[in-house]
N, C-alpha and C positions, 0 to 999 in steps of 0.2 A: 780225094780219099776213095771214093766208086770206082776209080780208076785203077788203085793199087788193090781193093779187094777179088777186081775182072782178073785181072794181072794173075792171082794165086789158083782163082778160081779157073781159068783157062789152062794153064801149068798143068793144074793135079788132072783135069780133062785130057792132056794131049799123053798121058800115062804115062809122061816120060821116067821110064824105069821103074812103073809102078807108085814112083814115089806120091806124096802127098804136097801140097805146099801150102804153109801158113804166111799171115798178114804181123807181125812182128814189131812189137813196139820197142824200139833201140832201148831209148831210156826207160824203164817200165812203170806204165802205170801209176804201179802202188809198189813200194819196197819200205825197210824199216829206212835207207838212206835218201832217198831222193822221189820224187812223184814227176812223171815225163805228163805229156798231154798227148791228148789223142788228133794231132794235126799230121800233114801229112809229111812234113820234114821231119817225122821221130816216127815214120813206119817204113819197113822195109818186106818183101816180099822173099822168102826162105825155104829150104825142105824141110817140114813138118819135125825132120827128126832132129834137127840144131833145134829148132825152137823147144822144144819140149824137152831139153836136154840143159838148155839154158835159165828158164825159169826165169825169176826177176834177181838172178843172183851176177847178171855183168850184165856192162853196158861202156861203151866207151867213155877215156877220161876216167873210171871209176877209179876213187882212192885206193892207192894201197894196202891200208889196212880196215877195208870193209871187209 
């Protein structure tokens, strides 16, 4: 997990295009349908602007009518 947090935090360092990078949990969290954990098989490392854009509102697998 220290590994994929270096991973975001070197990214958003090397400026690449200004952007930012966040640490992303696939499944999330906390949602009204499902609760992920925080291991390192259900994190991914992203641009800052997908993840804030996504919220806990998808995640793979999600039901169709969530």
């Amino acid at each position: 997990i220290e590994e994929i947090y270096d991973l975001a935090k070197r990214r958003t360092e090397l400026k690449s295009g200004g952007h930012k990078w966040h640490v992303d949990h696939i499944v999330p969290l906390k949602s009204k349908l499902v609760c992920g954990l925080h291991v390192h098989n259900n994190l991914q490392v992203i641009p800052a602007t997908v993840n804030l854009r996504k919220h806990n509102s998808y995640w793979p697998d999600m039901p169709s009518n969530a």
